[in-house]
C-alpha positions in Angstrom: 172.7 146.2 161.6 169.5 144.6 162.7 167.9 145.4 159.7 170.3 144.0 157.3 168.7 140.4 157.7 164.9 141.8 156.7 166.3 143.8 153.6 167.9 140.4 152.0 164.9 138.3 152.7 162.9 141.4 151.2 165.4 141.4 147.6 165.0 136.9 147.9 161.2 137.1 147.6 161.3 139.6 144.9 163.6 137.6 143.1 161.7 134.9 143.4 158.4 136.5 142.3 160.0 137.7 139.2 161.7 134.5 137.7 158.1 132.7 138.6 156.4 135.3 136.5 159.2 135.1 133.6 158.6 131.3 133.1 154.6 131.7 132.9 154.8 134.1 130.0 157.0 131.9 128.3 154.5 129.2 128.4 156.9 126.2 129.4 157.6 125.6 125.5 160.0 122.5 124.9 161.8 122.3 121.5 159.6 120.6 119.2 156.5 121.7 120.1 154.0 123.8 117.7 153.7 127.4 118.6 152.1 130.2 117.5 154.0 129.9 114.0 152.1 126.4 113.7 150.8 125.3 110.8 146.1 125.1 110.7 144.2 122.6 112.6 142.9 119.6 110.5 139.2 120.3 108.1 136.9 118.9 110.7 135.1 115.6 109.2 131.4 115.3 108.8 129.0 112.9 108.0 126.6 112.8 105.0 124.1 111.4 103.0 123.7 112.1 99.4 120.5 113.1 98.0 118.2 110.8 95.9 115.2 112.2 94.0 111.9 109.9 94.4 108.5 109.4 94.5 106.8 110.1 98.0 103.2 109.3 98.6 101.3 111.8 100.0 99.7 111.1 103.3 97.6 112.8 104.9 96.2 112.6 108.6 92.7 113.2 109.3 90.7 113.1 112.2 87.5 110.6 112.5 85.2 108.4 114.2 83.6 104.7 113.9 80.8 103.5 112.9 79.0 100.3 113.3 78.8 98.9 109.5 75.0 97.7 109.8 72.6 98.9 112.8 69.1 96.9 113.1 66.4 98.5 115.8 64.4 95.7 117.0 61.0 97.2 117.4 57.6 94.7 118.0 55.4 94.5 114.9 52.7 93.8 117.2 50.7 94.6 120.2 51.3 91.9 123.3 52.7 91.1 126.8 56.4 90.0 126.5 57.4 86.1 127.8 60.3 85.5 127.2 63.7 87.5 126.8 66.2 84.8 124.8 69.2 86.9 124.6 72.5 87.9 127.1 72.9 91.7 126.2 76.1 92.5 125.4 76.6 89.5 123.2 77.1 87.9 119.8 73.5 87.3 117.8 73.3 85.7 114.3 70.8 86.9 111.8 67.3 85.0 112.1 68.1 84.5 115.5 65.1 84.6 118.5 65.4 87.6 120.5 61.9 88.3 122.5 59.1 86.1 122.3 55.9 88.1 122.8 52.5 86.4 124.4 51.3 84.7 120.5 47.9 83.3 122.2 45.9 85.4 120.9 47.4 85.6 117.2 47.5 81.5 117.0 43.3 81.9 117.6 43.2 84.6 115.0 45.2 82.3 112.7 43.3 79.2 113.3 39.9 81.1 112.5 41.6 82.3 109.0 42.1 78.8 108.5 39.0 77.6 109.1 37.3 80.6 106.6 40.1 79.2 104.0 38.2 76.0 104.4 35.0 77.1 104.4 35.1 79.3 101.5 37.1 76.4 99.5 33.8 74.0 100.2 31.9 76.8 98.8 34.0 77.3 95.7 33.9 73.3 95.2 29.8 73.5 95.6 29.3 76.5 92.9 31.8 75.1 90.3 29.5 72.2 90.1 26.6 74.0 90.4 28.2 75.9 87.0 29.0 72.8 85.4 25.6 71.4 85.3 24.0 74.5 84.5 26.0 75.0 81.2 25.7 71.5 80.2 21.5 71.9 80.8 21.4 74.9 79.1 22.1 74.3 75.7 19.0 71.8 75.8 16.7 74.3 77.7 16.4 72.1 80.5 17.4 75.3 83.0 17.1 78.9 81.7 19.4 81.0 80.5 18.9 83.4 84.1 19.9 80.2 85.9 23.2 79.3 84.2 24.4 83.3 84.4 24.0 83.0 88.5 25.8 79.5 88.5 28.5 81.2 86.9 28.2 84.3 88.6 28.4 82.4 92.2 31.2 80.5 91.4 33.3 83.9 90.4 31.7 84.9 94.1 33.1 81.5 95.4 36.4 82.0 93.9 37.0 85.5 95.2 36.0 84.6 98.4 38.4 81.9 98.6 41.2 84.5 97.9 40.2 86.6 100.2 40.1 83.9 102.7 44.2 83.1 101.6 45.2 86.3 102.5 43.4 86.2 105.6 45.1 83.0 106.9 48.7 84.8 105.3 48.1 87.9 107.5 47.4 85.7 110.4 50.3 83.8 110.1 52.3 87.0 109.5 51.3 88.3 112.8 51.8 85.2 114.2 55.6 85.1 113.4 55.5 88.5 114.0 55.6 87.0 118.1 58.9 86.1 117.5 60.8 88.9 117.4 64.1 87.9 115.3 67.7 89.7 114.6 67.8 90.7 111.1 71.1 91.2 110.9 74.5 89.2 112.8 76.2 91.3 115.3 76.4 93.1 119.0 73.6 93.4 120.9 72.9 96.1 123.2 71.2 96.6 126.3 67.3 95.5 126.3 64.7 98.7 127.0 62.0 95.9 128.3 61.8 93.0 130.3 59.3 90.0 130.5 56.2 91.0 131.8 56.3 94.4 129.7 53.3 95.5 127.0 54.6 96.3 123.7 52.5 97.9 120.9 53.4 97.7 117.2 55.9 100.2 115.8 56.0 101.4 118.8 59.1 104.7 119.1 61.4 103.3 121.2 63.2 99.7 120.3 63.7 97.2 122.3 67.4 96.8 121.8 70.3 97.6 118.8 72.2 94.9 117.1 75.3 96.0 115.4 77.8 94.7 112.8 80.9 95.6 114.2 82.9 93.4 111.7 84.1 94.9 109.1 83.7 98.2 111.0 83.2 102.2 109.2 85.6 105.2 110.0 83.8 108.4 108.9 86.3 110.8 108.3 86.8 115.0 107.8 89.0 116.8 105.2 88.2 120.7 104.7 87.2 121.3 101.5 90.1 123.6 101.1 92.6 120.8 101.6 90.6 118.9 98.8 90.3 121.4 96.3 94.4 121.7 97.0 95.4 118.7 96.6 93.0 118.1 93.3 95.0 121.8 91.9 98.2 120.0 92.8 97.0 117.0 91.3 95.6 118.7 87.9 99.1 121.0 87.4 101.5 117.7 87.7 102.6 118.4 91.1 101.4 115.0 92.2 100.3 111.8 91.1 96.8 111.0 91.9 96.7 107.0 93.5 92.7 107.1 92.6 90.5 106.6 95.2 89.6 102.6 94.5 91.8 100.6 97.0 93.4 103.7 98.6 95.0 102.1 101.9 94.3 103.3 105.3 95.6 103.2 108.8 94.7 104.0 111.7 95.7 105.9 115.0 93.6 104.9 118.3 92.7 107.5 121.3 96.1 106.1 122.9 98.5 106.8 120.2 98.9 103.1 119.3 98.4 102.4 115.4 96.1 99.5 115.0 97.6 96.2 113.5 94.9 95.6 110.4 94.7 98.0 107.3 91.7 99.9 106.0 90.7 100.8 102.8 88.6 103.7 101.5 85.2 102.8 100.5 83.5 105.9 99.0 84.0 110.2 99.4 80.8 112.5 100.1 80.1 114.2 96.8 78.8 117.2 98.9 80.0 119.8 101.6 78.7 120.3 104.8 77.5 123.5 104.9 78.1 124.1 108.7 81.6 122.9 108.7 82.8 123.2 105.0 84.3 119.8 104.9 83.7 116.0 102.8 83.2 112.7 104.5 85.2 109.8 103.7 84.5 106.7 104.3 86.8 103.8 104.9 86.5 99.7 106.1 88.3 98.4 108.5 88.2 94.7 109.1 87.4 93.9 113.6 88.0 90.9 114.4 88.7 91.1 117.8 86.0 94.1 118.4 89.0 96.4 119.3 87.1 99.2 117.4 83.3 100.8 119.4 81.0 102.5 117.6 81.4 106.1 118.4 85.5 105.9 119.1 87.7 108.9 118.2 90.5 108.3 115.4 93.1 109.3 113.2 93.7 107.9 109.8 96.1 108.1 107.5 95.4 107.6 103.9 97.5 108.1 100.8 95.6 110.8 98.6 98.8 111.0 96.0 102.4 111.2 95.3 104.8 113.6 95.1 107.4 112.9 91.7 111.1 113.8 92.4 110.8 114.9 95.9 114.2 114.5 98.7 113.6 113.1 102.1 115.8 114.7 104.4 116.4 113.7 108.4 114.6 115.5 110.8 118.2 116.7 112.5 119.6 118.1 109.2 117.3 120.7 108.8 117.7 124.1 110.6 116.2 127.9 110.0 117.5 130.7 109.9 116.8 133.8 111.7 113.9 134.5 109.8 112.6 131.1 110.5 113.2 130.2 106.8 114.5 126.0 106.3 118.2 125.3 105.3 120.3 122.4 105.0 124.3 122.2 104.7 125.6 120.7 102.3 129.6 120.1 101.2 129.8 121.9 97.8 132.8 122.1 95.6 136.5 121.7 97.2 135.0 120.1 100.3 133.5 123.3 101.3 130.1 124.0 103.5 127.0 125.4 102.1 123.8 127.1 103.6 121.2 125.7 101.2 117.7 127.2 101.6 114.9 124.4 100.8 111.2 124.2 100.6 109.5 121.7 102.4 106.4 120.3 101.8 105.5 118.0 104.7 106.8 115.4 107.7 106.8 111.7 106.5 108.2 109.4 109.8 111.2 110.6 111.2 112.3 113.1 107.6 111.1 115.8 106.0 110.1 115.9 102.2 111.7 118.4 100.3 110.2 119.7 97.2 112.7 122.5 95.5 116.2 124.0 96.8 117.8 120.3 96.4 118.9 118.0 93.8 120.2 114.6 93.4 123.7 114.0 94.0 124.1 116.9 96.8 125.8 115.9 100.1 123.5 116.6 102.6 125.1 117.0 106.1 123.6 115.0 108.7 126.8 114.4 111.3 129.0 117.5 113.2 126.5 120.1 112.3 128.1 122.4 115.1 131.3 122.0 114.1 130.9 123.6 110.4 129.8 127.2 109.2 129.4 128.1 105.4 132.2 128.4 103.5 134.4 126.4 105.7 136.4 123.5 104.6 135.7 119.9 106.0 136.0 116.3 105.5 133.0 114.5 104.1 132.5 110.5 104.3 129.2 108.8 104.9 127.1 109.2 108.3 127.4 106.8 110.2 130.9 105.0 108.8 132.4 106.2 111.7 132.5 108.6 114.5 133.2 111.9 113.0 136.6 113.1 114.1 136.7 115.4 117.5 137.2 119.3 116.8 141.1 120.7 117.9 140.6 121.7 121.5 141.9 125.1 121.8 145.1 126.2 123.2 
């Protein structure tokens, strides 16, 4: 009898137990609600952009480095102590401008003594053509012999000689005496200054004195393999691309930071040989500097349109995938709506797409929006990326 209250709690928990377990496998279904026997979720809908055939320049990035676009050495063209240094280094010279004035004491002597043989040898000259004139005119009546007038005439050729000899004298002199003055042959940056006032400097001497640059317009020297040259001219010669020429080729430029510079080159000239220890051209291009943002010696990138590239497909960075293999694909909605793998070449990065040379045409779909929600073969719902949000995937039951 005592046991009679255990066994029916016992049988109430079972009971219980078995009608909670009946109504989870039924799944709670209400009338009106799709089941199993349902009808297919919705074609998922996807954005896309259609392709359009055109012609992409061909840019290509090479590395580089500036240089200044005129360098003048100042060097003394003659022997003295330096007076005077007229210049702040680091700063703006203009051609013809005095940079060093070097001790001219000596050269204004020398110049003053050429002079003063200029005017001797002039009074000289002056004396023997007179002397010459006389004699001819006393020779035809044989009042002087005929000896007589041929050294008249002969020391007035003397007279004349020296009297050029004496006018390049005085021009040397005053050469050298300008020569004191040394000047800037060129506008532009000057550099530091190798002497000081007080120094001796001898003509022609090795080392200069200082460097004046032009740093405006400015040179970039660049480097392209040969290899890369001798492609692009094949490519160029079997119609794959459109040579741009090389007169007024733009170019621009990436600094050491990343930044792009604000003005625009142009390419001036392109080595007609190959260096031999590094098998690649120079190029040259001009770049106007202003501000003197550009230093002779800076590293650089440029990029410079060598050619274009005739019915070519740019195609967003996130459309493209690979395959196992590694090879490129895009999808694209085919016919009836449905998703295709299409394998592509491409040729190069241009911004933020990639340029496409075979495996698409113009017209196809390309899918840039829900990418993870397709698969080839499967149906879906195109309209144009970026119209609107592309419909949410069924979340499973």
């Amino acid at each position: 009898m005592q046991n009679r209250p255990r066994l029916f709690l016992r049988t109430l928990a079972v009971a219980l137990a078995g009608a909670t377990l009946l109504a989870s496998c039924s799944g709670g279904e209400q009338p009106g609600q799709a089941g199993a026997a349902g009808g297919p979720p919705p074609a998922p809908t996807v954005g896309v952009i259609v392709a359009v055939a055109e012609s992409v320049p061909v840019v290509n990035e090479l590395p580089g480095r500036t240089a200044p676009f005129m360098v003048a050495e100042l060097r003394p063209q003659v022997t003295g102590i330096v007076q005077k240094r007229l210049f702040t280094e680091g700063s703006e010279v203009k051609a013809g401008q005095t940079l060093y004035q070097i001790d001219a004491s000596t050269y204004r002597a020398a110049h003053d003594s050429a002079k003063a043989s200029y005017a001797r040898a002039e009074a000289n000259l002056y004396s023997a053509r007179l002397k010459a004139t006389r004699y001819a005119d006393l020779v035809k009546i044989d009042a002087v012999s005929k000896q007589a007038n041929d050294d008249a005439v002969a020391a007035l050729k003397q007279a004349e000689a020296d009297v050029a000899s004496a006018r390049a004298a005085v021009d040397a002199a005053r050469i050298n005496l300008d020569f004191t003055s040394v000047t800037s042959p060129i506008s532009g940056r000057i550099g530091r200054s190798t002497v000081t006032p007080g120094a001796l400097v001898t003509a022609n001497q090795e080392t200069a004195l200082a460097t004046v640059q032009q740093l405006d317009p400015i040179y970039v020297d660049l480097t392209q393999s040969s290899t890369e040259l001798l492609s692009l001219r094949r490519a160029v010669e079997g119609g794959k691309l459109k040579s741009t020429g090389a007169k007024g080729v733009p170019v621009k430029l990436v600094l050491e930071d990343g930044t792009q510079y604000a003005a625009e080159g142009k390419l001036a000239f392109s080595e007609v040989t190959v260096d031999p220890g590094t098998g690649s051209v120079t190029l040259r291009a001009v770049f106007p500097n202003p501000k003197g943002e550009l230093l002779p010696g800076m590293y650089v990138r440029a990029k410079l349109e060598q050619g274009a590239a005739d019915n070519a497909i740019l195609v967003p960075h996130a459309a493209l995938s690979r395959d196992p293999r590694g090879n490129p694909l895009v999808m694209v909605v085919g016919a009836e709506n449905k998703v295709e793998a299409r394998m592509v070449k491409t040729d190069r990065s241009l911004g933020d797409k990639w340029v496409v040379t075979d495996g698409l045409a113009a017209g196809d779909r390309i899918i840039v929006d829900g990418l993870q929600r397709v698969r080839p073969g499967a149906a879906v719902q195109p309209q144009e990326a970026g119209a609107a949000a592309p419909a949410a995937a069924p979340a499973a039951k």
